[in-house]
C-alpha positions as CSV (number, residue, x, y, z in Angstrom):
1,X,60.8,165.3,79.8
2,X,62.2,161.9,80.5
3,X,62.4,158.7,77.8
4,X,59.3,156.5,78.0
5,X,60.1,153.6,79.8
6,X,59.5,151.2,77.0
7,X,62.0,152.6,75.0
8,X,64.6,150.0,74.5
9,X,67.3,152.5,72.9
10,X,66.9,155.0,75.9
11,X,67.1,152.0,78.2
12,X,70.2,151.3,76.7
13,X,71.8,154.4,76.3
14,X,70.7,154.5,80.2
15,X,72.7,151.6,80.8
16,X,75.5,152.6,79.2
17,X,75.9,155.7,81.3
18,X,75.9,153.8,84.2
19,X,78.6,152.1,83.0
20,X,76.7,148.7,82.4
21,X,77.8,146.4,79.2
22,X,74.4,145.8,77.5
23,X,73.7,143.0,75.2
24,X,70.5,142.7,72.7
25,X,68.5,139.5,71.9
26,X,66.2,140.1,68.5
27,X,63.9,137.0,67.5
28,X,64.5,136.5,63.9
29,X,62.8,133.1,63.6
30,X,59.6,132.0,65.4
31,X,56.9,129.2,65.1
32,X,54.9,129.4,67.5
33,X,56.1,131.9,69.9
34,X,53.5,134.6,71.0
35,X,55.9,137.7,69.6
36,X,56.4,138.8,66.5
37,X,59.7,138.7,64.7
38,X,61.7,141.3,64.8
39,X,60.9,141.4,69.0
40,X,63.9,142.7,71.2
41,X,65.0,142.3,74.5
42,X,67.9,144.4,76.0
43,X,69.9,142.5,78.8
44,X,72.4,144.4,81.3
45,X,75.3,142.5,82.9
46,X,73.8,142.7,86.2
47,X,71.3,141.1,84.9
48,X,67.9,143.7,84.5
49,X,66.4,143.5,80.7
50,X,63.5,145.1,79.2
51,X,61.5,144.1,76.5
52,X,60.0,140.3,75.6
53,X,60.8,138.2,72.6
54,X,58.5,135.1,73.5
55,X,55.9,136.6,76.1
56,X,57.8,134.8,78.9
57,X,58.1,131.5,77.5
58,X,62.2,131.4,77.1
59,X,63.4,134.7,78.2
60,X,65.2,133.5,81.5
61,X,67.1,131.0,79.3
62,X,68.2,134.3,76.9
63,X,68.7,136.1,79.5
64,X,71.9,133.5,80.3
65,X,73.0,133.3,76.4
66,X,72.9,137.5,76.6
67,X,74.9,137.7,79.7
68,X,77.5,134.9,77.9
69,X,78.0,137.5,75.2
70,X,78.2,140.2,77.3
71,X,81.4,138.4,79.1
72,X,83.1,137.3,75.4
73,X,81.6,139.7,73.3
74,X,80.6,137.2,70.7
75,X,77.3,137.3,68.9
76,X,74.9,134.2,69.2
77,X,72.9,132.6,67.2
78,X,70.4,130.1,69.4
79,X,67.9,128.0,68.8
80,X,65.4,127.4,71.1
81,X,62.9,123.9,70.5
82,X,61.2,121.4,72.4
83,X,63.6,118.7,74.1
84,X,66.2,121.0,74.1
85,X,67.4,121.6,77.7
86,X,67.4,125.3,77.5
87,X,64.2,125.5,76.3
88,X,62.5,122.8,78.7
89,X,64.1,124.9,81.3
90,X,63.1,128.2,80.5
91,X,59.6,126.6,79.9
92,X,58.8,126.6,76.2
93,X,55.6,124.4,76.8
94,X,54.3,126.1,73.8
95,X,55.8,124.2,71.2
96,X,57.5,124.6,67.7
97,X,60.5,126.0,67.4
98,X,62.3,129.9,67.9
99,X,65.8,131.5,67.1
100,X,66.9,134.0,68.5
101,X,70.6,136.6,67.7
102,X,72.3,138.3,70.5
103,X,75.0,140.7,70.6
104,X,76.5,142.4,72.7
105,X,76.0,146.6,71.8
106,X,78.7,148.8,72.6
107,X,77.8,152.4,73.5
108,X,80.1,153.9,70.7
109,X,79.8,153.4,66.7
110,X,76.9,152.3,65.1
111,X,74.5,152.2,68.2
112,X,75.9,155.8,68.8
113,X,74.6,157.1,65.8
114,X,71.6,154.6,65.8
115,X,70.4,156.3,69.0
116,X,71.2,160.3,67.6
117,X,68.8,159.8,64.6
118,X,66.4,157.9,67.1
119,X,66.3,160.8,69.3
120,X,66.2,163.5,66.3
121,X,63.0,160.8,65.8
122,X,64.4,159.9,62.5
123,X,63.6,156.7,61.6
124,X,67.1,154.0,61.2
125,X,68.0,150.9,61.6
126,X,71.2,149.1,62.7
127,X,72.3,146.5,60.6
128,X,74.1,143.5,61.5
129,X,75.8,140.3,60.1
130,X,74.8,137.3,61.9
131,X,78.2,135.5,61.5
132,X,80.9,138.3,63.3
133,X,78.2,141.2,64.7
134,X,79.6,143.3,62.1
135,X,77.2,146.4,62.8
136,X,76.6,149.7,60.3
137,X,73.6,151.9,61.2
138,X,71.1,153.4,58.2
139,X,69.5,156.2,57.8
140,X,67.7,158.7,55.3
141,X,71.0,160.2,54.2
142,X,74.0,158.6,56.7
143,X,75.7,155.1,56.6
144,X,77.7,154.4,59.6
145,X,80.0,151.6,60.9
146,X,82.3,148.4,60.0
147,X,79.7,146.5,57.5
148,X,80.0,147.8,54.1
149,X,76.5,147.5,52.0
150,X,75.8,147.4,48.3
151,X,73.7,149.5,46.8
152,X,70.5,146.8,46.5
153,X,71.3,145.6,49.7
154,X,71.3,149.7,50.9
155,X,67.8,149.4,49.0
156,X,65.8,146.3,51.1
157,X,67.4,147.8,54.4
158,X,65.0,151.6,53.5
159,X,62.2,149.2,52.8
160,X,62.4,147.7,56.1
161,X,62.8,150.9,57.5
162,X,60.1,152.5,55.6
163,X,57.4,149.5,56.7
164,X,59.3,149.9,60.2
165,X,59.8,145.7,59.9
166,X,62.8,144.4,61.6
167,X,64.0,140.7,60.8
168,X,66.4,139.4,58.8
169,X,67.0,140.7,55.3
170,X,65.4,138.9,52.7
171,X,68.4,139.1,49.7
172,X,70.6,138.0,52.6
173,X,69.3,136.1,55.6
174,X,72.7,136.4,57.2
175,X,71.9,140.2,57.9
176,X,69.5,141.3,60.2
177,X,67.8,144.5,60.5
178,X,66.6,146.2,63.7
179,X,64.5,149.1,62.6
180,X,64.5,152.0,65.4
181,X,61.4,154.0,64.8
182,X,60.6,156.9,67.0
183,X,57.5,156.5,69.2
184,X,54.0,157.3,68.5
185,X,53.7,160.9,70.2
186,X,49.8,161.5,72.0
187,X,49.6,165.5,72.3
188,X,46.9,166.3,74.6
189,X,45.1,169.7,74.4
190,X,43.8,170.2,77.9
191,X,44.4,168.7,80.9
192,X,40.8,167.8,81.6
193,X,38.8,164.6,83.5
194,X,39.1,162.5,80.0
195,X,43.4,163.6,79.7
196,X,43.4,162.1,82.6
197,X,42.1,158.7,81.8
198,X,43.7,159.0,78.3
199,X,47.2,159.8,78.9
200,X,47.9,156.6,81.0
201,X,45.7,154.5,78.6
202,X,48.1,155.6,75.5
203,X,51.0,155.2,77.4
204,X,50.3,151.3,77.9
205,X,49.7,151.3,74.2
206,X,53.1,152.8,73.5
207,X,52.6,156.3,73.0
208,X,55.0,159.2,74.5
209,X,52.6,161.0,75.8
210,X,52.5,165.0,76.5
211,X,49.9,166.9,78.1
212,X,49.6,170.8,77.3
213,X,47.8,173.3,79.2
214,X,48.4,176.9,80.4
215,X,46.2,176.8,83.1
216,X,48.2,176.1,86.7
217,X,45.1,174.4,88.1
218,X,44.5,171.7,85.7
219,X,48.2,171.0,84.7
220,X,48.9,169.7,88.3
221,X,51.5,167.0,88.3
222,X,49.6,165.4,91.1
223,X,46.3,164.9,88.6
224,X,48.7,163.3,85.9
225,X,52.2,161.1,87.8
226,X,54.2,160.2,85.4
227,X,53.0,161.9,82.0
228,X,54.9,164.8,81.2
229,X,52.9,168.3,81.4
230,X,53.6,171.5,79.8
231,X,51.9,174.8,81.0
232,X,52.6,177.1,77.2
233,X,49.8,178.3,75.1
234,X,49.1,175.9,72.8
235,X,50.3,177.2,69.9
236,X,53.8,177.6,71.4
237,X,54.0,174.1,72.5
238,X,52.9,172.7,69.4
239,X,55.5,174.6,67.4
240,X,58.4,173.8,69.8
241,X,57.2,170.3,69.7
242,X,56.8,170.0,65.9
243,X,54.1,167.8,65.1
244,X,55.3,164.8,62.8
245,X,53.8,162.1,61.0
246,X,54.4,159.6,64.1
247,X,52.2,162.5,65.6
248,X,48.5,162.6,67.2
249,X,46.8,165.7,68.7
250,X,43.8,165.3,70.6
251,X,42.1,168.4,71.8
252,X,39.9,168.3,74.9
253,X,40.2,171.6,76.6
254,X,36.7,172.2,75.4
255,X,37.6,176.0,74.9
256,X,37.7,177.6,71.8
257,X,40.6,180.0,73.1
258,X,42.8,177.1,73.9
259,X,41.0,174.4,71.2
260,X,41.2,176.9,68.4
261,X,44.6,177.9,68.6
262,X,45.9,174.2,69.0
263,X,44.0,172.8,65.9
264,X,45.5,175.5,63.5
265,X,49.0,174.5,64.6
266,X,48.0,171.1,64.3
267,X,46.5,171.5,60.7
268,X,50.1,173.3,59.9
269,X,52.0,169.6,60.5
270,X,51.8,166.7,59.2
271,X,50.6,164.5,62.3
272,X,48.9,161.6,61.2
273,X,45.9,162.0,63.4
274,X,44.2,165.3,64.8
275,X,40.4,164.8,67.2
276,X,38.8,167.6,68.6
277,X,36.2,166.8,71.9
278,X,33.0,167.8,72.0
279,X,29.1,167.0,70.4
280,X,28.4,167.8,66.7
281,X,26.4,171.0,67.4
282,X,30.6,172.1,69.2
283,X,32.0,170.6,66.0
284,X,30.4,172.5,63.5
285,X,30.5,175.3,65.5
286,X,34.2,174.6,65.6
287,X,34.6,174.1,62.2
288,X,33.0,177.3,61.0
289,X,35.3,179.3,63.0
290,X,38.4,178.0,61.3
291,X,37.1,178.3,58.1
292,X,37.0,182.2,58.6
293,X,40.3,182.0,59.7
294,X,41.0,181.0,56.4
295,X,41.1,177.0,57.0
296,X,39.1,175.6,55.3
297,X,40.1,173.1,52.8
298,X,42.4,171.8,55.7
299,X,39.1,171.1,58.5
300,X,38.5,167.5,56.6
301,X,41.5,166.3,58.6
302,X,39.7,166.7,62.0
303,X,38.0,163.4,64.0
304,X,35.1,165.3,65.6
305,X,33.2,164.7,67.6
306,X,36.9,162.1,69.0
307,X,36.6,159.0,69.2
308,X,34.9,155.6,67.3
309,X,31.4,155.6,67.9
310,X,31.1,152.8,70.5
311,X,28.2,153.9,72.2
312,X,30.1,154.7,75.6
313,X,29.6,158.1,77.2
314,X,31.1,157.9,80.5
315,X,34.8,159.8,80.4
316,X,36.7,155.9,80.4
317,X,34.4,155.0,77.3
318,X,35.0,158.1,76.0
319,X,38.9,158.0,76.1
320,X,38.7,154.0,74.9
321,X,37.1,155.7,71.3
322,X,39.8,157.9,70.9
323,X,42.6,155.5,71.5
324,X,40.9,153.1,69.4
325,X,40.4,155.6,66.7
326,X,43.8,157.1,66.8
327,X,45.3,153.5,66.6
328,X,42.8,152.3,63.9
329,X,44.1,155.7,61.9
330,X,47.5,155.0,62.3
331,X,47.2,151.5,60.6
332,X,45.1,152.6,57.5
333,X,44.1,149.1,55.3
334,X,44.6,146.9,58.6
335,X,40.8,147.5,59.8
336,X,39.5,143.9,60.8
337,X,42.5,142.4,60.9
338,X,44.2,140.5,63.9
C-alpha cells in the first residue's frame, strides 16, 4: 500500500529519496488567515509543496522564503501583514496579520526518527527552537536530537501531542511544536456499491483508507482507483492490520459470513468507531448472533444501522451518514461546534 497523498511526512521522506532538499513552513501566528495554527506546508527545492497554511492567500510568497532557507539552511521567522510587499504580492487581501517559521528539514536526526514513530503510527512531535532550528523529536518513551528539554518543558510538549495541537509552546513561545499524528484509518468490510462511494469520500476528509474483501469480483481495482484493496478474510486482515484508536471499521458486505467475522475482530481492538450496514430487523439479528458467540457486553460499541439518520436512502446519502457519523465520533464534546 502506498502513503496517502496528504501525508506531509511521507511527502517528505519522498522527497528526500529523490534527493530533493525540503524545507517546512508551520503558521504559528494568525489573525485572520483561513488555517488554523499549527498548518504546514512542505516546500522542495525545485519548487513543488504540499499542504496550505493560509488557503492560498500568501503561499506563493512562502514558497520564496522556503526555497531561501533551503539554499542557506537558516530558519525564518516571517511576518506576513497588509502593506508589506510580500504579502500584497502574494495577495493577502484578507487582512490582519500572519507569521509564519520555516526551516529547512534534513532527512537524518530528528525528522528520521520523527517519521519511524510516524510510520509505527505512534504519535510524536518534532520540536524546534525558533532562534537556531535547533530540532529534538518526542515521543511516548524516546527523546531524540540537538535541543535538550527540561522536564516541564518534556511535560507541555506530551500535552500537545496528546490533544494532537501543534503551535508554539506556551511556557516558551520560542519553541514550536509540530505534532505528527498518524492518520485516521477507514477499514471497509466489503467492497460493495456504498464502499465504493465511501472510500473516495473519506479519503478527501483525510482518512487512509483500506478496502477488505475476499471475493475476486468485488475487490476489482478497476471498481475502486486509487484506494488500496485487500482480498484476506476478514479476520486476517484485521489482525495483520491491528485496529487502533485512530481506527474506524465500517462493515457493508451485508453477509453474516464475512460481517460477523470482521465485527469480532473489531470488538477485540480498540478502534474508536465500529458501524455495521443494514436495517434494524439485520441489526438485531446481527447482534444476537454475537452475543452467542459470547459477545455480548462488547455489542454496545456497534453504530447500527451506519450512519446519522439524515433521512437519505440512496447509496451517496447513505455513505454521507457514515462519514458524518464516524467524524462526529471521533470528536466526542465538539457536536455543534464550528
Amino acid at each position: 500500500m502506498t502513503a496517502e497523498p496528504d501525508d506531509l511526512f511521507e511527502n517528505i521522506a519522498t522527497w528526500h529519496a529523490q534527493g530533493k532538499r525540503v524545507a517546512l513552513a508551520t503558521l504559528v501566528r494568525g489573525g485572520s488567515s483561513l488555517r488554523p495554527i499549527g498548518s504546514q506546508l512542505a516546500v522542495a527545492d525545485d519548487g513543488t509543496f504540499r499542504g496550505s497554511i493560509s488557503g492560498g492567500c500568501i503561499e506563493s510568497a512562502v514558497i520564496a522564503q522556503a526555497l531561501a532557507s533551503i539554499a542557506d539552511g537558516q530558519p525564518r521567522l516571517r511576518d506576513f501583514v497588509i502593506g508589506d510587499p510580500d504579502a500584497a504580492t502574494a495577495g493577502l487581501a484578507c487582512g490582519g496579520r500572519v507569521q509564519v517559521f520555516i526551516v529547512r528539514i534534513d532527512p537524518t536526526g530528528a525528522f528520521e526518527h520523527l517519521l519511524t514513530a510516524h510510520r509505527a503510527r505512534r504519535p510524536a512531535a518534532l520540536v524546534t527552537r525558533l532562534a537556531d532550528g535547533a530540532m529534538v523529536m518526542v515521543d511516548d518513551d524516546t527523546l531524540d536530537g540537538d535541543l535538550p528539554l527540561t522536564p516541564p518543558l518534556l511535560d507541555r510538549v506530551h500535552a500537545h501531542i496528546a490533544a494532537e495541537r501543534s503551535g508554539l509552546l506556551e511556557t516558551d513561545p520560542a519553541l514550536l511544536v509540530q505534532v505528527a499524528a498518524p492518520m485516521p484509518r477507514l477499514l471497509l468490510i466489503g467492497a460493495v456499491h456504498i464502499a465504493q462511494i465511501l472510500a473516495p469520500m473519506a479519503r478527501l476528509a483525510g482518512f487512509a483508507v483500506i478496502v477488505i474483501d475476499p471475493r475476486p469480483a468485488f475487490a476489482d481495482p478497476a471498481r475502486f482507483p486509487g484506494i488500496a484493496l485487500i482480498t484476506d478474510a476478514p479476520e486476517a486482515a484485521l489482525l495483520r492490520l491491528a485496529p487502533d484508536p485512530r481506527t474506524a471499521v465500517v462493515v457493508l458486505a451485508h453477509d453474516p459470513r464475512l460481517d460477523d467475522p470482521a465485527l469480532t475482530a473489531a470488538l477485540a481492538s480498540p478502534a474508536f468507531y465500529i458501524g455495521a450496514l443494514g436495517s434494524r430487523r439485520t441489526q438485531d439479528q446481527r447482534l444476537e448472533r454475537l452475543r452467542r458467540a459470547g459477545l455480548a457486553t462488547q455489542t454496545s460499541r456497534i453504530h447500527g444501522p451506519v450512519g446519522l439518520d439524515l433521512g437519505g436512502r440512496a447509496p451517496a446519502e447513505i455513505a454521507v451518514a457514515i462519514l458524518a457519523e464516524i467524524i462526529q465520533t471521533r470528536y466526542p464534546g465538539n457536536s455543534g461546534r464550528r
